[in-house]
MIKOLMI-28799 format. One record per residue (C-alpha): residue in three letters; x, y, z. Coordinates in Angstrom, 3 decimals. Layout:
REM MIKOLMI-28799
ALA|X|Y|Z
...
//
This chain:
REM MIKOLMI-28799
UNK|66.997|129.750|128.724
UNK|68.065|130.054|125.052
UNK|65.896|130.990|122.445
UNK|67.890|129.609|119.564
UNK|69.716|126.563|118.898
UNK|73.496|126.629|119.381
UNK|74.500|125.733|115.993
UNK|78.183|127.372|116.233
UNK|80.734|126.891|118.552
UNK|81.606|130.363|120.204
UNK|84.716|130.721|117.798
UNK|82.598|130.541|114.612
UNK|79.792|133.099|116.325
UNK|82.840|135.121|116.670
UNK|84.163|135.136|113.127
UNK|80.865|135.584|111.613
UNK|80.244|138.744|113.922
UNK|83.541|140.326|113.469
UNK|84.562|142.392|109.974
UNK|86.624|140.312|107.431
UNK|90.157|140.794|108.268
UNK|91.712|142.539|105.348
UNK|95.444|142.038|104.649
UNK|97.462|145.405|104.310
UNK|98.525|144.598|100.469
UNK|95.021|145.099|100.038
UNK|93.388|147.545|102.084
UNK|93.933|150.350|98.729
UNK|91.546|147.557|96.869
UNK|88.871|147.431|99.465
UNK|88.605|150.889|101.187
UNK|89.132|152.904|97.566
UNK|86.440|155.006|97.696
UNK|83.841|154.780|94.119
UNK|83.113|157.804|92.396
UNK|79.190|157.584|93.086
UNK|80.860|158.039|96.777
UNK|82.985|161.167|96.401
UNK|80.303|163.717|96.603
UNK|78.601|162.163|99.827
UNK|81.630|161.952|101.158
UNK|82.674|165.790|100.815
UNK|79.099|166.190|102.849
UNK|80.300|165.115|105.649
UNK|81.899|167.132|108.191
UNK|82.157|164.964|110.904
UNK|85.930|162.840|110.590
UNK|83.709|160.041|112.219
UNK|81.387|160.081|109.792
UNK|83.811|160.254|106.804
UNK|85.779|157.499|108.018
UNK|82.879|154.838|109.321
UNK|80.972|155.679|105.859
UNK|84.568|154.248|104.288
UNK|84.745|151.558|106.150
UNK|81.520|150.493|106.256
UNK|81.336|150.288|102.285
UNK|84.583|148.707|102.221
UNK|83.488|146.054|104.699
UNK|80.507|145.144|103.320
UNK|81.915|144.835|99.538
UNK|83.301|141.948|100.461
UNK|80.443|140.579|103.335
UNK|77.973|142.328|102.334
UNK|76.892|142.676|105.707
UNK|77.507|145.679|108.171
UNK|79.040|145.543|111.232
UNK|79.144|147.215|115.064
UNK|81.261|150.219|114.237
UNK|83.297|149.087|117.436
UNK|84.801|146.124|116.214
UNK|86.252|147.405|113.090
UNK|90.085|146.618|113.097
UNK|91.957|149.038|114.680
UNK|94.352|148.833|111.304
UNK|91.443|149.325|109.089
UNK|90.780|152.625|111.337
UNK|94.427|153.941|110.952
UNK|94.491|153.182|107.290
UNK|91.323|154.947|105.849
UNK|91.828|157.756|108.206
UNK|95.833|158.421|106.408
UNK|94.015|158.073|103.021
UNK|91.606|160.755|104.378
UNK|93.813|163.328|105.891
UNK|93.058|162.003|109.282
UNK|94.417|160.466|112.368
UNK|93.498|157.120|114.117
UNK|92.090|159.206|117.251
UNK|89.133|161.027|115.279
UNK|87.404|158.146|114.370
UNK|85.343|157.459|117.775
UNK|82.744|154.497|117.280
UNK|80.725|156.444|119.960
UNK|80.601|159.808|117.986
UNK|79.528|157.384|114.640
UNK|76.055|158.927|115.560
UNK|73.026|155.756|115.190
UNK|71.271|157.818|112.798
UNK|73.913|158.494|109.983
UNK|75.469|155.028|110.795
UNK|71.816|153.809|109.548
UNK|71.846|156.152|106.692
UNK|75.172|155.262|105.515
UNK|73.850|151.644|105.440
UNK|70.709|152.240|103.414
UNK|72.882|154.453|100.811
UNK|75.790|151.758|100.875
UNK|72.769|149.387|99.748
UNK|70.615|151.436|96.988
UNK|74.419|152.608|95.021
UNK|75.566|148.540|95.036
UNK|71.780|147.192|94.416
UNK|71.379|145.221|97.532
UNK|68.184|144.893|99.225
UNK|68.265|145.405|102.866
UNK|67.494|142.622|105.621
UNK|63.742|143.636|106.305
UNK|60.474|142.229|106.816
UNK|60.041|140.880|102.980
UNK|63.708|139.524|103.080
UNK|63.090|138.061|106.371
UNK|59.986|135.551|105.329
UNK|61.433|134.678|102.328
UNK|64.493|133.544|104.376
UNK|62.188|132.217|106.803
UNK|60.725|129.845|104.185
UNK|64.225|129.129|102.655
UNK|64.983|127.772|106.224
UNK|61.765|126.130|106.279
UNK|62.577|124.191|102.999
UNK|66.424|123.393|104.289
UNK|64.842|122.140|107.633
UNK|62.545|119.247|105.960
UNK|65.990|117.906|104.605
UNK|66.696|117.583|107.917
UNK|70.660|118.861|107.537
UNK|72.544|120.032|110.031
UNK|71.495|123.447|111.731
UNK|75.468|124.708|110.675
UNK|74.578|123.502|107.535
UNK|71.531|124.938|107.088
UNK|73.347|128.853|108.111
UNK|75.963|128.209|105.533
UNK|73.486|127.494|102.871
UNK|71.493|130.316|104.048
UNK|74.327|133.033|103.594
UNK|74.775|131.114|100.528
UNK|71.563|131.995|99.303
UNK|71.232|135.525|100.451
UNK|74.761|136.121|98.682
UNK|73.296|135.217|95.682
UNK|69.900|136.822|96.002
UNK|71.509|140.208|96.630
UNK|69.909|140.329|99.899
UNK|71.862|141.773|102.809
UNK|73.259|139.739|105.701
UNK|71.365|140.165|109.186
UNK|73.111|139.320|112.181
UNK|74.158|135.819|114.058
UNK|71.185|136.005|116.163
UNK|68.850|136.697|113.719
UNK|69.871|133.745|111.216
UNK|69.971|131.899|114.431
UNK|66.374|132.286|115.039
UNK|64.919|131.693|112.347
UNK|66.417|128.123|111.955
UNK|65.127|127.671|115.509
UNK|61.949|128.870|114.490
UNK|61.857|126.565|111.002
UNK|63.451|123.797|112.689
UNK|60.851|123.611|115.245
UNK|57.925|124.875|112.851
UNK|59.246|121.594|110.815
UNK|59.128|118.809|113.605
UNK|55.625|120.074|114.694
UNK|54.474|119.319|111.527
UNK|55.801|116.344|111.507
UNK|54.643|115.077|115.011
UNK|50.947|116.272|113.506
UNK|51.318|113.794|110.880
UNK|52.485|111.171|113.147
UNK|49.514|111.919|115.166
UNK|46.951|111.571|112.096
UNK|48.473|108.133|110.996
UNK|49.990|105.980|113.425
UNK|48.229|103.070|113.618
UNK|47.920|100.962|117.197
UNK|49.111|97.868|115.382
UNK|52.245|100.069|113.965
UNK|52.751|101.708|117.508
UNK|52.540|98.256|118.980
UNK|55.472|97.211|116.762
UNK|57.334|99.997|117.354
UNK|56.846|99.393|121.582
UNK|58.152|95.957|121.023
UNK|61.546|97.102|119.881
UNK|61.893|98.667|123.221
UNK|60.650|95.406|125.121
UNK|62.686|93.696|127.315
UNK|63.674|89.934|126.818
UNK|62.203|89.352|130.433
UNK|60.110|92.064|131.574
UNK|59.711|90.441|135.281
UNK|63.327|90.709|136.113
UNK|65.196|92.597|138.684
UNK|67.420|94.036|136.582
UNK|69.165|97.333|136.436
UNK|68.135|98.982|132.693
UNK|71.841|99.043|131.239
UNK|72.165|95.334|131.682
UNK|68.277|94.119|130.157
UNK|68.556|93.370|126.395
UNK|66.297|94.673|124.061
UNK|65.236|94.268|120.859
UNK|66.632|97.256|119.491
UNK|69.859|96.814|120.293
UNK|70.736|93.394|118.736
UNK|69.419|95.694|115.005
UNK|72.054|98.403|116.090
UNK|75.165|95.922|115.253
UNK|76.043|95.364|111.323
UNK|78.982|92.949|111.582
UNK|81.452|92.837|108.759
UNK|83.734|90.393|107.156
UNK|83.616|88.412|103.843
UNK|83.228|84.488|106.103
UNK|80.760|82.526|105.016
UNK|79.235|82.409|108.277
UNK|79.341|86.508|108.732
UNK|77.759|87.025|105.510
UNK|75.129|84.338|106.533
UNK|74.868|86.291|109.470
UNK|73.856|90.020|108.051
UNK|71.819|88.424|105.891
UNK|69.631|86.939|108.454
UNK|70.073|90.297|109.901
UNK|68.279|91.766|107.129
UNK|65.430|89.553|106.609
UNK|64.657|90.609|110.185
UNK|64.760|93.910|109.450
UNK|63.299|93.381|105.767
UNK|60.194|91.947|107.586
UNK|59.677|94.972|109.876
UNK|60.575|97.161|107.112
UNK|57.781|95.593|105.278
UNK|54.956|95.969|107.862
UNK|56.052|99.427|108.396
UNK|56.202|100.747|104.875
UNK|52.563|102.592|105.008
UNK|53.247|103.839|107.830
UNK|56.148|105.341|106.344
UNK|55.114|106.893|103.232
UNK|52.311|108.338|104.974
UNK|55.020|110.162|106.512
UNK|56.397|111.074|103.437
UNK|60.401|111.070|105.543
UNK|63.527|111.633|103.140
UNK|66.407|110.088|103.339
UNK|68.256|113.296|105.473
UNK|65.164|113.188|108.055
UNK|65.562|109.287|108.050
UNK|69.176|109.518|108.871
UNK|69.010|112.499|111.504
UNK|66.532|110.805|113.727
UNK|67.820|107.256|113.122
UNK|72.006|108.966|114.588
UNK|69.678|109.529|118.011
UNK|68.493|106.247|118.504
UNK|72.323|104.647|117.510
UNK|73.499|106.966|119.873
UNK|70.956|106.464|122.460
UNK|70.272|103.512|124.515
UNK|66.998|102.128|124.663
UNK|65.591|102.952|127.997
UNK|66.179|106.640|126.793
UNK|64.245|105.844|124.074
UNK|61.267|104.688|126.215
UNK|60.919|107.588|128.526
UNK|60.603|110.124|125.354
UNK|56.780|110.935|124.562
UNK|55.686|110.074|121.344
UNK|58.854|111.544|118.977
UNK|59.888|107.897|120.159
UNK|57.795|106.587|117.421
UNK|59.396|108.550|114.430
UNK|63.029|108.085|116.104
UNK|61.985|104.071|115.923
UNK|60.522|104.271|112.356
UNK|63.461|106.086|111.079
UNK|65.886|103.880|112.798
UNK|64.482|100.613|111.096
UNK|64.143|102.225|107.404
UNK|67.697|103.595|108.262
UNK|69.160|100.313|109.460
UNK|67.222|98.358|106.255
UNK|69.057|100.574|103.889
UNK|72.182|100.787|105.694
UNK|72.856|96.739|105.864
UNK|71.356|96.325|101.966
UNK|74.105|98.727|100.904
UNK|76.178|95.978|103.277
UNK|75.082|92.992|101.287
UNK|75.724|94.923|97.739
UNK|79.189|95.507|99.021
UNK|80.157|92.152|99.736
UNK|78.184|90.791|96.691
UNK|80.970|93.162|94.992
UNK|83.987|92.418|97.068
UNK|83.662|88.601|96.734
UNK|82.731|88.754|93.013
UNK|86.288|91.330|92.583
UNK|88.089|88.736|94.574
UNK|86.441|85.725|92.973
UNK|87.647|86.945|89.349
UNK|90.636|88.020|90.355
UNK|91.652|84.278|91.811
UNK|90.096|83.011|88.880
UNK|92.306|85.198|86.370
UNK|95.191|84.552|88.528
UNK|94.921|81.068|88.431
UNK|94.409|81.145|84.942
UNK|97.670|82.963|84.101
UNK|99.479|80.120|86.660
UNK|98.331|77.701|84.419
UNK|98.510|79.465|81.161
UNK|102.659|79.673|82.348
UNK|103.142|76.268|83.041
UNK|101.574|75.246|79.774
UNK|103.613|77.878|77.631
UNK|106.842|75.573|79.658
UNK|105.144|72.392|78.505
UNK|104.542|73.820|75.206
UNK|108.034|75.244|74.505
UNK|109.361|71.391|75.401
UNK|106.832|69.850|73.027
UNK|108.068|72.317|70.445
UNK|111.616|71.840|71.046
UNK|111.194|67.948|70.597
UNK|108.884|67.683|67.657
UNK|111.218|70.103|66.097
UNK|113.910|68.035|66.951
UNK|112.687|65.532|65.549
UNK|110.882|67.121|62.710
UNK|114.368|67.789|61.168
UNK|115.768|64.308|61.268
UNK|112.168|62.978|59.911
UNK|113.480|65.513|57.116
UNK|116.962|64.479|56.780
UNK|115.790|60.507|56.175
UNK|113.273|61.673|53.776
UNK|115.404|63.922|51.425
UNK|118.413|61.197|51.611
UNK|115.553|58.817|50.313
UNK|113.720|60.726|47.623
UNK|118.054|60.796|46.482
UNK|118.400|57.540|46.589
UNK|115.192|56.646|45.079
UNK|115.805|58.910|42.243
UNK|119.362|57.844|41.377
UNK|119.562|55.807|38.219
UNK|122.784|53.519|38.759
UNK|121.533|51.738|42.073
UNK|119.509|48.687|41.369
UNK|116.465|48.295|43.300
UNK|117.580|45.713|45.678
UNK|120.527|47.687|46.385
UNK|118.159|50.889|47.368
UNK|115.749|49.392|49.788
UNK|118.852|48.062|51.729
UNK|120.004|51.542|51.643
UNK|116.968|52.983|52.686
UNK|116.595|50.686|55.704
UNK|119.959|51.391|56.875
UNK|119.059|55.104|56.488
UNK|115.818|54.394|58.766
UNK|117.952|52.720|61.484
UNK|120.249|55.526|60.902
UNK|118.072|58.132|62.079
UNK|115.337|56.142|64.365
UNK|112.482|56.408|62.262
UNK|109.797|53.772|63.420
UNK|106.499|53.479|63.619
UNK|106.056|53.937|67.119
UNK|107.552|57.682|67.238
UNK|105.888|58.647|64.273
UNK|102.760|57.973|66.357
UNK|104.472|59.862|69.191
UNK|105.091|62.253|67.167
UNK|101.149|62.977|66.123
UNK|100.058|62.795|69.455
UNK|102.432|65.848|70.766
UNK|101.258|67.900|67.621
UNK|97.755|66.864|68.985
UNK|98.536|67.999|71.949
UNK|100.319|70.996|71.093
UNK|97.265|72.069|69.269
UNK|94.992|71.585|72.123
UNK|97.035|73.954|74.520
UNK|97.465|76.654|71.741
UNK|93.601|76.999|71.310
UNK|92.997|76.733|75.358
UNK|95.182|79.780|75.134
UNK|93.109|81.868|72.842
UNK|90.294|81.342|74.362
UNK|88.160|82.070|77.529
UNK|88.141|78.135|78.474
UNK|90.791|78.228|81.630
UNK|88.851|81.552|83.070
UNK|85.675|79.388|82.887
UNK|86.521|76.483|84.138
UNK|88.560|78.273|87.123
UNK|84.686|79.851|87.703
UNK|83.068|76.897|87.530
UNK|85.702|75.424|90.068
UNK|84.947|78.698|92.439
UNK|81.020|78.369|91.609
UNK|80.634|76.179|95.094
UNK|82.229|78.433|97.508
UNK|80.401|81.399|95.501
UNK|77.114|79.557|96.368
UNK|78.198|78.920|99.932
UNK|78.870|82.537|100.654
UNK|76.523|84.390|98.099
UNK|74.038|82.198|97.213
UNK|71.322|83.393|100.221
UNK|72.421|86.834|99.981
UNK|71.302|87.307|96.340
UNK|67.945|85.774|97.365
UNK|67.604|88.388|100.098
UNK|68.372|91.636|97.579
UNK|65.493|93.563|96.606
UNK|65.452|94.538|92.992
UNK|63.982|97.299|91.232
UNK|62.377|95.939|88.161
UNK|61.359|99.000|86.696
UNK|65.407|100.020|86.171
UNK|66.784|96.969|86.098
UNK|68.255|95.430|82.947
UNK|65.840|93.119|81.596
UNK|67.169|90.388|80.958
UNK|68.701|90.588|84.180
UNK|66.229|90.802|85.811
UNK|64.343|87.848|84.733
UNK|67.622|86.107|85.451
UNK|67.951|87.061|89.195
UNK|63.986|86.827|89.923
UNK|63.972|83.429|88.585
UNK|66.453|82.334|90.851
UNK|65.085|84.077|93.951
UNK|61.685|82.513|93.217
UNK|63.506|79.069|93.309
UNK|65.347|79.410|95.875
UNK|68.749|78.653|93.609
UNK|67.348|75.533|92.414
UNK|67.821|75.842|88.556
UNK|65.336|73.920|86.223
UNK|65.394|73.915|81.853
UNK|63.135|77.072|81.472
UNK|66.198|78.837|82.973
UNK|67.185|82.300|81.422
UNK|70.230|82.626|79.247
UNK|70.038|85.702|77.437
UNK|71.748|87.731|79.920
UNK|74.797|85.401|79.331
UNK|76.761|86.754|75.956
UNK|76.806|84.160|72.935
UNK|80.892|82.864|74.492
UNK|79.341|82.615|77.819
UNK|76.514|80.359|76.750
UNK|78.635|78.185|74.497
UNK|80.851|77.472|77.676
UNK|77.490|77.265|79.912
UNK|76.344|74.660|78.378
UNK|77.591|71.174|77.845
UNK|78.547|68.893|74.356
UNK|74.937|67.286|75.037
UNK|73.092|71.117|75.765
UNK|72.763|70.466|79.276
UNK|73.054|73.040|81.648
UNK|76.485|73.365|83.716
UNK|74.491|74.613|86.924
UNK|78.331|75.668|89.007
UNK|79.096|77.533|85.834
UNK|75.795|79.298|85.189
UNK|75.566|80.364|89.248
UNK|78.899|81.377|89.176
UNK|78.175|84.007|85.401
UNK|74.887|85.135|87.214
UNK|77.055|86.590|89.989
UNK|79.670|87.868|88.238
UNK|77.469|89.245|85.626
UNK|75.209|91.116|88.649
UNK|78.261|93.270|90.114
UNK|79.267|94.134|86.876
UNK|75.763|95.252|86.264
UNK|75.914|97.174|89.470
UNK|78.540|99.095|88.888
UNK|77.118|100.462|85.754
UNK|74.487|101.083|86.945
UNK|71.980|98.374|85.096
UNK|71.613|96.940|87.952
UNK|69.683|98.552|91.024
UNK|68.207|97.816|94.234
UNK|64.974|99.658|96.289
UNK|66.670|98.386|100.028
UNK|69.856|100.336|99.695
UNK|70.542|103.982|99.702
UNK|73.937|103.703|97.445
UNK|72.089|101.081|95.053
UNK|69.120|103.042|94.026
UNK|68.908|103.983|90.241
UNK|69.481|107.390|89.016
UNK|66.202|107.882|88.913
UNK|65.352|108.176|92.490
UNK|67.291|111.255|92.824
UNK|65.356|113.295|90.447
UNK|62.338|115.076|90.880
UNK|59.177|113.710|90.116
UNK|57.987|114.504|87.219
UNK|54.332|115.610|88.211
UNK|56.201|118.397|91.487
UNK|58.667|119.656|88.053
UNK|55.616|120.696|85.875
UNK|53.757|122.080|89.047
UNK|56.748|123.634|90.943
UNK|59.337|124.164|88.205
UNK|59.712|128.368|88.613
UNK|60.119|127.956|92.624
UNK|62.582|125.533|92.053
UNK|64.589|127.328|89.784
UNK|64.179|130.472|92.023
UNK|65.607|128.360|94.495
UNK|68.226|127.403|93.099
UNK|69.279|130.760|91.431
UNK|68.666|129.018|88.171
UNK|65.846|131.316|86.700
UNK|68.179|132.814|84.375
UNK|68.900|129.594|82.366
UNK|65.161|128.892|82.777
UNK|65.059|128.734|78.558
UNK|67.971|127.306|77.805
UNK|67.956|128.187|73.878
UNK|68.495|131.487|74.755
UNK|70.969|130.772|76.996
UNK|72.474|128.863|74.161
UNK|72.366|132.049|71.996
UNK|73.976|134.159|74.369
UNK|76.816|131.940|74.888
UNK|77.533|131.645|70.955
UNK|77.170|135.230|70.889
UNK|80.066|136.080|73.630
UNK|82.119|133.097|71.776
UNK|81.628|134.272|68.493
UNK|83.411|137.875|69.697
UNK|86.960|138.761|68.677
UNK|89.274|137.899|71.109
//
């Protein structure tokens, strides 16, 4: 049986196990032998010695691990032994006696100031592990990051097996703890819950388990699509879930699960079917808990997308629309133009012809108004085109300050508000919103109408709404244009999403910035560890970090 998990495929074992492969333009880089070097060297008689001792400090410059001194590359051999008067055939891995390939290793170490893979090293790896292992990432993952961290802790690098193990061991030393905890507070009401996700819809029937329906498997599926009646669809979805969220929420923090340990045991049960499920022994009940928290924050980041997607696609008909109707009114504009220009200039003609006539001394009076009339008929002057005339320019004026302003885009909103409502309207209801990092005014806006249901009364809140918005909001008597004011509440929360004003506690993309951070409280307690960790500690005062920098900047070039 195995003692450690198989967290490589046989290929990466391989790699990791074998000496770095070192290409022949630079084989004088690697295997040049330091001047600290040059007088142990000279020591040693044996041409085994003198050429393992070479490659060994070559190989581990660059790994900083050692390696079996019979899988060095058989290039690497033939090189180092021509740079040290040597052939290929007297370096023998067997003659590379155990006790100076040992030596070599711990003098390789104390000239390039790296501390050797022993018992100290090994816990604090161990614990390193340990702390990698309650984020629940992959064990891969978890030997990358530790090579990672003993790269940059100067520490050297044990074997496959050995890193192997100890994941095992942390890995394992992790999930008992957690099982203890489940132990200590799961509740029979909670564990009765849990068991009725794995219920079958008739328990009295003769049925094979792949074809009884359970529970659990109708809160595996997350259909998509932007239809009114999908949409309607995930959202009762996720007042289902919301609900058992809800009565398991102690139950979770008690367990004090991250999101990585949430999401690693939830993959089993999506993966699994539920009659697995039921024959596991009590790791059931943190599989179940996970998958529900998991599935709860998996369809609220669902909702917040298509909140987003119809809202993009909303505006984007609406602006659309608007430049439709923006073009044919520039066509009907250009013809009003045209004819009160038209006729503009023979209004002009008739009128500078008159004020002639009218001044010219010779003409009696009679004589001019007969003139003046035939001038009139002349150029079709009456009454009724002069009022034409004024109601074009009316006109004209009308669709010149429609274009200026925000009306059309408005009024296309208000004309979308319905199917808006139709699609979004329950689905905002359902959101959960985090007050505490929420825009204020935003906030008030979207609780007020998910505590009446969408049913808008006078007290309702405006200040979210910019001073345009409001003016086109509401009405030439003040009253509130409901369609309109839906339609700006929507539009206004995904742009408030997407910078981040605007956040949600049953989502995992949707949270605010906050979340991630460390609480404040485990910074002031933990804040050396943590920096430790995370091979900070020499920025730990950053104003003499800041000195040090304008120091090296200040330098001549």
């Amino acid at each position: 049986m195995a003692t450690h998990l198989r967290i490589h495929l046989g290929k990466e074992r391989e790699l990791y196990e074998q000496p770095p492969l070192v290409p022949a333009a630079e084989q004088a880089r690697v295997f040049a032998v330091p001047d600290w070097a040059d007088a142990h060297l000279a020591r040693m008689l044996a041409p085994a010695n003198r050429v393992g001792f070479v490659l060994q400090l070559g190989y581990f410059q660059i790994s900083q691990r050692f390696y079996v001194a019979t899988r060095y590359h058989a290039a690497d051999v033939a090189y180092v032994a021509q740079q040290l008067g040597l052939g290929p055939a007297d370096f023998d891995p067997l003659r590379y006696a155990d006790a100076r390939y040992y030596a070599h290793q711990q003098l390789i170490c104390e000239q390039l100031g790296i501390a050797r893979f022993e018992a100290a090293a090994t816990e604090r790896l161990y614990q390193e592990a340990v702390r990698l292992s309650s984020q629940h990432l992959k064990p891969s993952t978890v030997f990358d990051y530790l090579v990672l961290f003993l790269h940059e802790h100067r520490l050297e690098l044990p074997t496959y097996n050995t890193l192997a193990d100890l994941i095992t061991r942390a890995l394992l030393a992790f999930e008992k703890r957690l099982l203890h905890r489940l132990q200590q507070h799961l509740q029979p009401g909670e564990q009765r819950l849990l068991d009725r996700l794995l219920a079958a819809d008739d328990p009295d029937a003769r049925e094979a388990d792949a074809d009884r329906r359970y529970p659990l498997t109708f809160l595996k599926r997350i259909r998509q699509g932007l239809r009114a009646g999908e949409i309607r669809e995930r959202v009762t979805h996720f007042a289902s879930l919301r609900q058992l969220f809800e009565q398991l929420q102690p139950f979770w923090q008690r367990l004090r699960l991250s999101d990585q340990a949430v999401t690693y045991y939830a993959e089993y049960v999506l993966r699994a079917q539920a009659a697995q499920l039921y024959r596991r022994d009590e790791r059931r009940y943190l599989y179940l808990l996970s998958f529900v928290v998991h599935q709860y924050y998996e369809l609220g980041d669902a909702l917040v997308d298509t909140l987003l997607q119809t809202m993009t696609s909303a505006a984007n008909q609406c602006r659309e629309q608007v430049k439709e109707t923006l073009y044919q009114q520039r066509t009907a504009t250009q013809q009003l133009t045209n004819q009160v220009t038209g006729r503009g200039y023979r209004h002009l003609q008739a009128l500078t012809q008159i004020r002639a006539l009218v001044d010219a001394p010779d003409v009696p009076a009679e004589q001019k108004l007969a003139r003046i009339d035939a001038l009139l008929q002349r150029h079709q002057v009456t009454a009724a085109q002069l009022s034409e005339d004024h109601q074009q320019l009316e006109q004209l004026r009308q669709a010149t300050e429609q274009q200026a302003g925000e009306a059309l885009f408005h009024e296309a909103l208000a004309g979308a508000s319905l199917r808006l409502q139709t699609k979004l309207g329950a689905l905002v209801k359902a959101l959960v919103v985090d007050e505490a990092t929420t825009r204020a005014d935003l906030w008030r806006a979207v609780h007020y109408y998910q505590q009446h249901d969408g049913h808008l009364g006078a007290q309702v809140p405006l200040d979210f709404l910019s001073l345009t918005q409001r003016a086109y909001v509401l009405d030439a008597q003040g009253r509130l244009r409901t369609s309109l004011y839906k339609a700006l509440l929507f539009l206004e929360m995904a742009t408030a999403i997407k910078s981040g004003q605007l956040n949600f506690t049953c989502c995992y993309q949707y949270r605010a910035f906050e979340h991630y951070l460390l609480p404040a409280a485990q910074w002031a307690k933990q804040h050396e560890a943590l920096l430790e960790q995370a091979g900070l500690s020499a920025w730990r005062d950053f104003a003499t970090v800041q000195t040090t920098l304008q120091a090296q900047l200040s330098k001549p070039a």
